[in-house]
C-alpha positions in Angstrom: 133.3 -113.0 0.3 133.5 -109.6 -1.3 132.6 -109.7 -4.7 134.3 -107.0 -7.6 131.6 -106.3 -10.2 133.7 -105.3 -13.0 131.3 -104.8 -15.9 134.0 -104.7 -18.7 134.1 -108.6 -18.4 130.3 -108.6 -19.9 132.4 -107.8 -23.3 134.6 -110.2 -22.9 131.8 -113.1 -21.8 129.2 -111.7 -24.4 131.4 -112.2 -27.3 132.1 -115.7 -26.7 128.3 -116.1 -26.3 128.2 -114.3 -30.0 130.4 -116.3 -31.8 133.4 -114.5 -32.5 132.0 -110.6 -33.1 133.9 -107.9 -32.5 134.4 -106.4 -28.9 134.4 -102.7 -30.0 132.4 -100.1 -27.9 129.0 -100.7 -28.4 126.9 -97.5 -28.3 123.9 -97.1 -26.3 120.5 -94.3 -26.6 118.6 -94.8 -23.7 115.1 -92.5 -23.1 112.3 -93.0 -20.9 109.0 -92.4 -19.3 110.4 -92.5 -15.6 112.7 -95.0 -13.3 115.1 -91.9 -14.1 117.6 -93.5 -11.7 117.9 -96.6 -13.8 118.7 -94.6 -16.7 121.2 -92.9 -15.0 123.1 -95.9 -13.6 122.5 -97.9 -16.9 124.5 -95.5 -18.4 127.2 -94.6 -16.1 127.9 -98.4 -15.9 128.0 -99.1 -19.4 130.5 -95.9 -19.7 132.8 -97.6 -17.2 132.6 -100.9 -19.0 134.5 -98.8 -22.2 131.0 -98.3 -24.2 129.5 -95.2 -25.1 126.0 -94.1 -24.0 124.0 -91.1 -24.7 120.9 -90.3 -22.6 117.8 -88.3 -24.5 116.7 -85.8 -22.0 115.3 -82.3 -20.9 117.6 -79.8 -22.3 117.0 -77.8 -18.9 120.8 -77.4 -18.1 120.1 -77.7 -14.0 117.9 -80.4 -14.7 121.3 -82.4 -16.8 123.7 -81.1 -14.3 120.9 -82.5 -11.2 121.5 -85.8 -12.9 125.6 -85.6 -13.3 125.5 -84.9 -9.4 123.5 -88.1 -8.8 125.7 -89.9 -10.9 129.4 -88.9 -10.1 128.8 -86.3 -6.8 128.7 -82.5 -6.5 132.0 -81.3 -7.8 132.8 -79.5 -4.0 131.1 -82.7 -2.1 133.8 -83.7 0.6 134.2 -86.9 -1.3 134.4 -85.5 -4.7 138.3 -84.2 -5.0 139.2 -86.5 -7.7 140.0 -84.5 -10.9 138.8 -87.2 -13.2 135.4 -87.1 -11.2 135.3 -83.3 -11.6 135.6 -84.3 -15.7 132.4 -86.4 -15.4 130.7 -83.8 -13.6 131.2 -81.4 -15.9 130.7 -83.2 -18.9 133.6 -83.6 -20.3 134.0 -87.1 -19.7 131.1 -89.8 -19.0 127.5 -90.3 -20.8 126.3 -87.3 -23.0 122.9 -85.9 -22.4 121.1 -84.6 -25.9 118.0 -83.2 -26.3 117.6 -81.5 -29.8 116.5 -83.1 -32.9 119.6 -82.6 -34.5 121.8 -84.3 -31.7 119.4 -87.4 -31.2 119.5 -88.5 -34.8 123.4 -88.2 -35.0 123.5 -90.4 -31.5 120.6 -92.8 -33.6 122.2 -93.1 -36.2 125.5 -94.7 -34.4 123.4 -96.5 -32.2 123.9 -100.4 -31.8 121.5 -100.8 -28.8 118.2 -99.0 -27.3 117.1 -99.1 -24.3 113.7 -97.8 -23.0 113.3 -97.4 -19.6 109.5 -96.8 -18.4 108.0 -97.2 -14.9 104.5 -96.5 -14.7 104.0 -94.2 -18.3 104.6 -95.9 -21.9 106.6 -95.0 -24.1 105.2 -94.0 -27.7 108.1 -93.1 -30.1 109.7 -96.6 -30.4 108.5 -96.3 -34.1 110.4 -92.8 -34.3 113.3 -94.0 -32.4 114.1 -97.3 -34.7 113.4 -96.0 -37.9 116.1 -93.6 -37.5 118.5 -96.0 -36.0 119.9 -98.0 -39.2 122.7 -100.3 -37.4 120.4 -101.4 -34.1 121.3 -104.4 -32.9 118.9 -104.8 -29.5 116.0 -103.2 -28.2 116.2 -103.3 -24.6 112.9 -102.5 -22.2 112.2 -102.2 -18.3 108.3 -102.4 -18.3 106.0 -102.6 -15.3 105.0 -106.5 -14.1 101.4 -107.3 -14.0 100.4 -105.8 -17.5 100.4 -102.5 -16.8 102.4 -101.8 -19.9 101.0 -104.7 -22.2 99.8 -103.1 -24.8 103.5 -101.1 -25.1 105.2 -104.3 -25.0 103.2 -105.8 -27.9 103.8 -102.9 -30.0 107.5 -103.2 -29.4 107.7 -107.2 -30.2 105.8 -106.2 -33.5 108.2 -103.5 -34.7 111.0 -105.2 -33.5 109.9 -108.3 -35.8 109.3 -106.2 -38.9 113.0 -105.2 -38.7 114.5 -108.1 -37.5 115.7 -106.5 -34.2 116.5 -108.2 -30.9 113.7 -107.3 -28.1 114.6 -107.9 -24.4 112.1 -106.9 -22.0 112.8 -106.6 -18.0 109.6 -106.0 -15.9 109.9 -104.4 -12.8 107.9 -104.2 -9.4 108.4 -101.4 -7.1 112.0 -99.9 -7.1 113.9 -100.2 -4.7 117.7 -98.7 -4.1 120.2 -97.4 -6.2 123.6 -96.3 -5.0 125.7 -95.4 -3.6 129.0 -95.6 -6.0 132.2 -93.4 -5.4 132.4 -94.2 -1.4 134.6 -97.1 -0.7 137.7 -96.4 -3.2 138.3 -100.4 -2.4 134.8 -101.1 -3.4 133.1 -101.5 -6.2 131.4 -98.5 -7.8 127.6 -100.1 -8.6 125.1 -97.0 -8.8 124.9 -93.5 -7.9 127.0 -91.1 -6.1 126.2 -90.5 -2.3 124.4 -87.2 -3.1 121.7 -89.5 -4.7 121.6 -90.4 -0.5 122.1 -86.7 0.7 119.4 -85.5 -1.9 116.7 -87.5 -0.1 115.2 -85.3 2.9 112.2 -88.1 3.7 114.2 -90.4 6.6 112.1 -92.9 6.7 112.5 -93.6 2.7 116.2 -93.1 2.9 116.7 -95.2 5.7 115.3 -98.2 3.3 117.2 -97.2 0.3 120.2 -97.2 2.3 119.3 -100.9 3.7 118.0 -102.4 0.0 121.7 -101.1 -1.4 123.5 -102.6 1.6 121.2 -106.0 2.6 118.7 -106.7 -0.6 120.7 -106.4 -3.4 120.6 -110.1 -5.2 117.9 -110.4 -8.0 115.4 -113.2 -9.0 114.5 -113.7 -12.7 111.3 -115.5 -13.6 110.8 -116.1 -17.1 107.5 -113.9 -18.3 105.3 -111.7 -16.5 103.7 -113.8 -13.4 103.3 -111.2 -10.7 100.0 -109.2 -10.1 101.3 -106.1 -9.9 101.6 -104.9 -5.9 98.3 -104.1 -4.3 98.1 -101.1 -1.5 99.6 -103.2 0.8 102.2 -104.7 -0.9 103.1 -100.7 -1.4 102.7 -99.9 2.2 105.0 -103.0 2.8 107.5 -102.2 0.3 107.8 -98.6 1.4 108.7 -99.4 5.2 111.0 -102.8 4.5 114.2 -103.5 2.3 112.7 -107.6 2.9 112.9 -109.0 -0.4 109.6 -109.1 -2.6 107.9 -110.8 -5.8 107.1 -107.4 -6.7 110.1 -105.4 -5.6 112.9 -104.5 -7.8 116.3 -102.9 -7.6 117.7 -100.2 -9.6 121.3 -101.7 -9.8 119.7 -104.9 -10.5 117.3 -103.7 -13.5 120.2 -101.3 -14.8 122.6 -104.0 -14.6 120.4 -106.3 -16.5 119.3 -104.5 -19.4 122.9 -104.0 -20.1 123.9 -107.8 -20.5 120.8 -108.3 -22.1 121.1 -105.6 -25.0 124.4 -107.1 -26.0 123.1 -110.9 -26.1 122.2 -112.6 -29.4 118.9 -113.4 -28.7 115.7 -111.4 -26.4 114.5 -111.9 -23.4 111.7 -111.9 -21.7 111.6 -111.9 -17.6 110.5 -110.3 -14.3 113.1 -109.4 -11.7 112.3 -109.3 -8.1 114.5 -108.6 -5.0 116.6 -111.3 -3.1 119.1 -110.7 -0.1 122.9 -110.3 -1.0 125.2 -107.5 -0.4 126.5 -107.1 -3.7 124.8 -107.7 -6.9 125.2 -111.0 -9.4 128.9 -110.5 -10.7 129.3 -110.5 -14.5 129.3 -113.9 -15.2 126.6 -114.8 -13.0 124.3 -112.4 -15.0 125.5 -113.6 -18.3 124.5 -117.3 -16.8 121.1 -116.1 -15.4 119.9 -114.4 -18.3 121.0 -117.5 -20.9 119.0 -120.1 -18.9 116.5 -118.7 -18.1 
């Protein structure tokens, strides 16, 4: 049965979990090393959910408007003649991009929740990041399984313990996927736009994106980091297959769960690999994944 993800019912679900606190728009930074994709859908989800997100990035203005496009579609695509989506695209409505010094510690300093999003780079300015964000709540990571990105992820437990902030971490294999959203008006709208597809001229690659967003888009949590990470054939494997894997991982998935998990109480601490579905965990089955675990 066709399944809605509506992603304002996190709010709704997380405050019960959280004892009564207040459902107001929770404001998200997110900056990365990589797995731009997941930025980008992290944040144009948790816009639609009624928070507010700001994304530190280049300030190369094609560079902000190349990631507007994979997010809410060319403003003359075919299936772009919605005025509200022409708002997004321009900026006027949606996730705001900042890049200057002066604009990231304003967007800090509001800041209830952090995430870091890395693939296969750390990220050094955690340090930087939190001592300039005075009402963070939740520290939210997607690290690479196998160790790759240990020593980064014992950093951020230490700082997060000196300040007595919440750290979730979400390790990720290969990624897989990632939209599209904004193609079935009857459907759900769970990751990019379709020119995420159109922007990707390697068939054989597309044709598995395509398949992982329609076939492989359940998710398995295991608690801690078990997985080697993927060897060359595991890579060849991955590259050439939308199967599920140990060591694959989807965008929508990972986005999806660093969301729920930076508005939980407590951290985290899992791995997320692939499973086959054709939509996502709703809501409430993330909520009940990630608090029994």
């Amino acid at each position: 049965m066709k399944r809605t993800i509506e992603m304002a019912a996190i709010l709704v679900l997380l405050s019960l979990l959280t004892a009564g606190k207040a459902t107001s728009a929770f404001h998200h930074v997110i900056v990365g090393r990589g797995a731009l994709e997941v930025q980008l859908i992290a944040a144009k989800l948790a816009d639609r959910s009624g928070d507010t997100c700001a994304i530190i990035t280049s300030s190369d203005e094609n560079y902000i408007r190349n990631c507007r496009n994979l997010m809410y579609g060319r403003k003359n695509d075919a299936n772009n003649d919605d005025d509200d989506d022409d708002d997004y695209n321009a900026g006027a409505k949606g996730p705001i991009f900042v890049s200057d010094s002066q604009s990231i510690g304003n967007e800090l300093d509001k800041a209830d929740g952090l995430i870091i999003v890395c693939e296969d780079e750390a990220f050094d300015g955690v340090d930087m990041m939190m001592d300039n964000s005075p009402n963070i709540r939740h520290v939210a990571v997607l690290s690479k399984m196998g160790g790759g990105l240990r020593k980064m992820e014992e950093s951020f437990q230490s700082k997060c313990l000196m300040n007595n902030v919440a750290l979730s971490i979400v390790r990720a294999g290969i990624l897989k996927g990632g939209g599209p959203g904004n193609v079935d008006v009857e459907g759900p709208d769970l990751g990019l736009s379709k020119f995420y597809y159109d922007s990707n001229y390697e068939l054989g690659s597309a044709m598995v994106t395509m398949a992982s967003d329609k076939f492989t888009l359940g998710a398995r949590v295991t608690p801690g980091d078990p997985f080697k990470p993927p060897n060359m054939f595991a890579k060849i494997k991955s590259k050439n297959s939308f199967d599920p894997a140990d060591t694959d991982t989807g965008r929508i998935a990972a986005a999806q769960s660093l969301l729920v998990a930076i508005q939980m109480e407590d951290g985290i601490d899992i791995s997320l690999s692939t499973e086959k579905a054709e939509m996502p965990p709703t809501a409430e089955e993330w909520v009940d994944i990630l608090t029994n675990i």
